[in-house]
N, C-alpha and C positions, 0 to 999 in steps of 0.2 A: 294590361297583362304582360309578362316577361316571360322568357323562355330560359325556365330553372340552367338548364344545362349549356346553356350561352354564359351566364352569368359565372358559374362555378369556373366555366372557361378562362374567362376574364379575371378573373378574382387568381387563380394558380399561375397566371400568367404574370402579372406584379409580384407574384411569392416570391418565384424565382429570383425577385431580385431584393429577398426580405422586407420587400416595401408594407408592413402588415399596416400602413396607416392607410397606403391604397390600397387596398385589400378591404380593407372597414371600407371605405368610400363607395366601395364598387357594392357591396351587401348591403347596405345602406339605402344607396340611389336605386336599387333592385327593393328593396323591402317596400319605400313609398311609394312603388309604381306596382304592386303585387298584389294579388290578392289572398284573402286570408287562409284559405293553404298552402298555398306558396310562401307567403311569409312562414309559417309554421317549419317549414323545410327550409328558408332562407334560417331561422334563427338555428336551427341544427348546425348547419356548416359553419354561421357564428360561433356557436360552443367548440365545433371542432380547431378554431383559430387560441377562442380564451386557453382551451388543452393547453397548447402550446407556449405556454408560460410558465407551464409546472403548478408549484404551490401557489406560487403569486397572482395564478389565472381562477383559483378554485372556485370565490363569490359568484366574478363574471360567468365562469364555465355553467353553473348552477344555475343564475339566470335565465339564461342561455335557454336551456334544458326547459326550465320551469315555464318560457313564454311560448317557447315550440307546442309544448302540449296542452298547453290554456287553450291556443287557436287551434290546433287539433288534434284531441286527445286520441285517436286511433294510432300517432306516432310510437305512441311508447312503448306498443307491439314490434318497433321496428327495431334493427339489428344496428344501426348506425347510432339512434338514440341509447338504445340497449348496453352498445360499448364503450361512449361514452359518457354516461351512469357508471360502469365498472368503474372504467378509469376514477373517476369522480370518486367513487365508494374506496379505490383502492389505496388512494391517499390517504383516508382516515382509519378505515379499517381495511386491513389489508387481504385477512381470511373473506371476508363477506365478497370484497370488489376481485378476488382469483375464482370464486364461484358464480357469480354474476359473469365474469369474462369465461366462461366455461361452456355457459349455456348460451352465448349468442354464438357462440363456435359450434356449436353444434348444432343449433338453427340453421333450418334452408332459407330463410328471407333474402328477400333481394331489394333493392330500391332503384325508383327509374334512373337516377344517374348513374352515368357509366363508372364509374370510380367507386360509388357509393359501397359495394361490397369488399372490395380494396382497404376502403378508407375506415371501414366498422372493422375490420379483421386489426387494422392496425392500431386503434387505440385500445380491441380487447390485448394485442401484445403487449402494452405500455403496461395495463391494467396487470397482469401477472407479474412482467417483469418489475414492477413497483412491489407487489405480492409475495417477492422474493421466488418465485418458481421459474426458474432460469431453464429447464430445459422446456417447459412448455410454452414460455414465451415465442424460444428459436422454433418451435414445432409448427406453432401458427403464425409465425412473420408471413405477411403478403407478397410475393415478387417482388424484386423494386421498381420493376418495369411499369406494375400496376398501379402505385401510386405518382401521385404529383408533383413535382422537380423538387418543392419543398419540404416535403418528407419523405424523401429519400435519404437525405444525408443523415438522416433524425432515425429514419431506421437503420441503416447500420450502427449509430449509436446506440441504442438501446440491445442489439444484438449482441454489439461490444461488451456493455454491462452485464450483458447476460452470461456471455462466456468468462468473464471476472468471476461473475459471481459462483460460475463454476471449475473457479479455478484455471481454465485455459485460458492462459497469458501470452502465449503467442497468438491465438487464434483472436484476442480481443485486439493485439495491438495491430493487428491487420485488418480489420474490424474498423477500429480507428482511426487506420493512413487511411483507408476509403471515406469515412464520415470527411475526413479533413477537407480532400480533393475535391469533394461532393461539394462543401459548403464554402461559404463566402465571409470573407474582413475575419468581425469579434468570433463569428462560430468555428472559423475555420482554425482558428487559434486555440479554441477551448479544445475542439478534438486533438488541437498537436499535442497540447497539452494534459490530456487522457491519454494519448499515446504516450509517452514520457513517463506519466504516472505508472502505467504499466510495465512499461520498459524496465525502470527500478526496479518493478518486483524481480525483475528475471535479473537484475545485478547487470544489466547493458548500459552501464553509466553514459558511454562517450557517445551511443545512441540517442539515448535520452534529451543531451544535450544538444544532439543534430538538430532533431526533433521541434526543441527548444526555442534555439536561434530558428528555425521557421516560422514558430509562432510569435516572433517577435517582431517580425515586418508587418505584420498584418493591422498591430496597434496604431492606434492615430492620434492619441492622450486625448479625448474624451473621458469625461467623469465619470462614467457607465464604468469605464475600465476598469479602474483603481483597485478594485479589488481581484479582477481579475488579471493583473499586474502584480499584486500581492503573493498569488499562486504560482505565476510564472519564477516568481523568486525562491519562489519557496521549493519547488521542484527542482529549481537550478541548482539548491545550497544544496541538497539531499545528492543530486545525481556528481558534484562537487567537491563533497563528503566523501564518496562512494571512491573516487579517483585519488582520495589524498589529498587534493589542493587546498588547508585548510584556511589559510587566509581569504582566500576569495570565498570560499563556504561560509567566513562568519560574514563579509561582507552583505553578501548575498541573502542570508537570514535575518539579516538586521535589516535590511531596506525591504522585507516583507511585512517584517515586527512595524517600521515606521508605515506604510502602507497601509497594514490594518487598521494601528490605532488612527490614523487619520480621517480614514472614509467606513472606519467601520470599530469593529471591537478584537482585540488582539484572538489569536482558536487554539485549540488544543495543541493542531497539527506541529503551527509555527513555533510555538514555545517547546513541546518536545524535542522537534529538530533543533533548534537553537540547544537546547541540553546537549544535547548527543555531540553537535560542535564543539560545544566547550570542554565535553571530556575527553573529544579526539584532542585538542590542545593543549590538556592535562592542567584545566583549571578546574577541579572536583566542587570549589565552591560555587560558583557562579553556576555549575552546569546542576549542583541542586537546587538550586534557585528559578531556574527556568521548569525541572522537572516539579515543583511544589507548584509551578501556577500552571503548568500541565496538568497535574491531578485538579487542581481546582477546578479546571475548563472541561474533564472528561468526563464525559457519560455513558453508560454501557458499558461494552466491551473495552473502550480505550482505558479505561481505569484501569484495568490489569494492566497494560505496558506501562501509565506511565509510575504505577509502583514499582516496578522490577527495574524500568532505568534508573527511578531515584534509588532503588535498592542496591544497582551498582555504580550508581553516584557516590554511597555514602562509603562503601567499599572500596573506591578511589580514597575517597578521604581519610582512611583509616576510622571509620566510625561504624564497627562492624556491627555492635550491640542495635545502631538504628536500622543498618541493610538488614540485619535478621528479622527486625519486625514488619519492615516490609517487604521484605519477600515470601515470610508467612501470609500475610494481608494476601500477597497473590495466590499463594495455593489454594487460598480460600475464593476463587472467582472462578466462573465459571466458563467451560468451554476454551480456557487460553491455552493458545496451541505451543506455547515452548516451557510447558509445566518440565522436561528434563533439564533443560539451561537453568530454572529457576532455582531447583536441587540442586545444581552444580555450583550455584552460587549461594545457597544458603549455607551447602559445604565447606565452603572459603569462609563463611564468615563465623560459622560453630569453629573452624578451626583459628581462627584468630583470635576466638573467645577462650580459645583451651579448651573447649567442650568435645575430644579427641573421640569419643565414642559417639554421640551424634552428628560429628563431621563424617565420619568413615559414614555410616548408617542413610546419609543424604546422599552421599555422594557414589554409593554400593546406587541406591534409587535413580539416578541421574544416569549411573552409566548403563542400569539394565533397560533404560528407556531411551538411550542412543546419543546422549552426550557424553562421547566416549573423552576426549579433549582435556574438556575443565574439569571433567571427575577424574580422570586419571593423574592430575596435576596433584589434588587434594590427597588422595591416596597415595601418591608418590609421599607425599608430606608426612601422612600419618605413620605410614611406612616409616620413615625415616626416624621419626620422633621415638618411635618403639623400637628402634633399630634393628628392622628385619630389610637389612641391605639386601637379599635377593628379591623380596617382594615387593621391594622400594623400585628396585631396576626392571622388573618384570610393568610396571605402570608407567615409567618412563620411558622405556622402549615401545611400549604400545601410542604412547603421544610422539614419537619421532615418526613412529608410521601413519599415525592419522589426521596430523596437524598438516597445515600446509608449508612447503616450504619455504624458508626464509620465515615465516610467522614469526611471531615473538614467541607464541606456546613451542615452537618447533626449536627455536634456538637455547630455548630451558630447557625443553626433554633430553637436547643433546649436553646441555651443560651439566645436568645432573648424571645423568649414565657414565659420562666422563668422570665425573667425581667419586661414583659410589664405585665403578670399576676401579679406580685409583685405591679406594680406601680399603677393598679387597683382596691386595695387597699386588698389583700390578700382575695377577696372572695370565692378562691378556690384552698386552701394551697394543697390539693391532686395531682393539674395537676401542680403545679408550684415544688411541688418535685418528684414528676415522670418527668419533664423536667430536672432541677436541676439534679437529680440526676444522669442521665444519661447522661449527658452534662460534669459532673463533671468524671464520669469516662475515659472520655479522654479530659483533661484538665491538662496539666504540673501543678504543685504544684510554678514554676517561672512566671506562666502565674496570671495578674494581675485579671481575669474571677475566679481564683480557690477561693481565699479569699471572692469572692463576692455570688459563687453560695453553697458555705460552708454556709456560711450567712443564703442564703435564703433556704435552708434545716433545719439548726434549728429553724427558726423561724417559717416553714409549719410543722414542728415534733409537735413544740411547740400550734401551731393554729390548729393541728387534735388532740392534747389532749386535747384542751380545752381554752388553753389561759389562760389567766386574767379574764376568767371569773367567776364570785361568786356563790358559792353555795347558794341555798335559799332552809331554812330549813321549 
């Protein structure tokens, strides 16, 4: 006979040091010396080890489960087994395993190991949190105090995902420096690298990258890695991207792209980021090319972005009649959250087609839904085209206030207001070079704008001194 609660001692004390092969050893040497209840409950805490390998634990986890309650079936009344069943159910079906993790939360069961109610509470959190029900995960997370050195770090991770999943992005990447600290080598790398991820969303590139170089000591080129080397590049190009540096961003993308295809199969992720690189480099061909094997690789919801990049891929290219098919293809998906960006750039591309009355009509849609920027750009155009020079200048003074400055949209709005004020016949040489002028400060000197907004600064210098006008004595 053994003494359950000596052994689980044993067995959390090798966690700590991710040892899970000592970990088997120790349940194992504990099983053949047990008796057949005890085994029953040795193979529970089994199953709770297989958990911890995600999808790739499911069979074993199942096993698990299924020889616990062969030697004694009264287990499956219990709250530990009960959770981890949720879990189990929540991978496949994810409605059935948020209900299943519902009701052992709201059971009073207890079991003799001290941890045992800790440890049932923490895989119904997984179970929901897998369920997609993010605040009720964080509702019934356990102490950390409560559980075992080894999943502690694994619960603030899942916390983390949960506050992702509800959008709190500072609160996950703090979430995540704690998983990091917690944990050890490759995991403690995956968390930097969750933080990072995260980081990006919030546009904290040089963060990200702190982040980053962290998790990059922690590798020891083992094969395990490779793909998890993959990621780290992949997050690097992005947060890279983010800063401008575009050479080191395609670098960076491409030794992800070689990464995957070597130890694995090229993702979605990688290929759309490689798009998005090449069209910050202003190579529109290549970077459709990467966005067509992004659509190829996307499933669900990625389908909508990677139509709308290629949408504004083809829109680089001058190939407006293909961005217009696919960017209709995106209005037609469901739940993508920059349906106004989309109208703004279907706007651009009806207006390229000469289709002047469904450019204005997209792009009216775009700006009443808060993309004021790229629809006011269009409008400015359409404007123009019809030549209603004050309502041309009324949309382009609305992009000098909303665009950011120094922008490229920002240094159009000013090029154009300087121009349509000009072509109004200079009644108000002050606001045509406070346009001008500041338009012209980010304007190449090769750019055919510079010669023209040079122009029309001297000649508003010349109309606020006076002009051609005669003194009368």
């Amino acid at each position: 006979m053994i003494e359950l609660s000596t052994t689980w001692q044993q067995t959390t004390q090798v966690l700590e040091h991710e040892d899970f092969d000592a970990a088997y050893w120790v349940l194992e040497g504990a099983f053949s010396a047990a008796g057949r209840a005890q085994r029953a409950r040795l193979s529970l805490l089994v199953a709770s080890l297989h958990s911890l390998y995600g999808d790739a634990g499911i069979e074993d986890t199942r096993s698990a489960l299924r020889e616990s309650v062969t030697l004694d079936p009264a287990l499956s009344a219990e709250a530990l087994y009960q959770a981890l069943s949720a879990e189990l159910t929540a991978r496949e079906n994810p409605g059935e395993g948020a209900r299943l993790a519902q009701e052992v939360l709201q059971a009073q069961t207890t079991l003799p190991l001290a941890e045992a109610a800790a440890l049932a509470r923490y895989h119904a959190m997984v179970a929901l949190a897998l369920a997609e029900q993010p605040q009720s995960a964080l509702d019934s997370a356990p102490p950390s105090s409560a559980l075992p050195v080894h999943l502690r770090w694994r619960l603030r991770s899942w916390q983390a995902d949960s506050e992702e999943q509800l959008g709190h992005h500072e609160d996950a990447a703090l979430l995540y420096a704690e998983a990091a600290h917690l944990a050890l080598g490759l995991n403690r790398a995956i968390m930097l690298q969750e933080r990072a991820a995260v980081l990006l969303q919030l546009d904290r590139f040089d963060e990200a990258l702190e982040s980053l170089e962290r998790a990059h000591v922690e590798y020891r080129g083992g094969e395990e890695e490779m793909l998890h080397r993959a990621s780290w590049h992949y997050l690097r190009a992005q947060a890279l991207l983010g800063l401008g540096r575009l050479p080191e961003a395609l670098q960076a993308i491409q030794e992800a792209g070689r990464l995957e295809q070597e130890h694995g199969d090229l993702s979605y992720g990688v290929e759309l980021v490689w798009g998005q690189v090449m069209t910050a480099l202003g190579d529109g061909e290549q970077a459709t090319q990467h966005f067509h094997k992004a659509l190829a690789l996307s499933q669900g919801g990625d389908r909508a972005y990677a139509l709308h990049e290629l949408g504004v891929a083809y829109l680089d290219c001058d190939m407006p009649l293909e961005a217009r098919e696919r960017l209709q293809e995106v209005l037609a998906q469901q739940d993508y959250p920059f349906v106004p960006e989309v109208y703004a750039d279907l706007a651009e591309a009806e207006y390229r087609l000469g289709r002047l009355q469904e450019a204005e009509q997209s792009a009216q849609q775009a700006l009443s839904q808060g993309a004021t920027v790229p629809a006011s750009l269009v409008l400015g155009s359409v404007a123009l085209d019809y030549y209603h020079l004050d309502e041309a200048l009324e949309h382009y003074e609305r992009v000098v206030g909303e665009a950011a400055p120094g922008s490229r949209d920002w240094v159009t709005g000013h090029q154009m207001a300087a121009d349509i004020l000009a072509q109004q016949g200079f009644r108000d040489p002050g606001a045509i070079y406070a346009h001008a002028s500041q338009a012209l400060e980010h304007t190449d000197r090769s750019d055919e704008w510079y010669a023209t907004l040079s122009e029309l600064i001297s000649r508003a210098e010349n109309e606020m001194r006076g002009g051609n006008q005669r003194t009368l004595n």
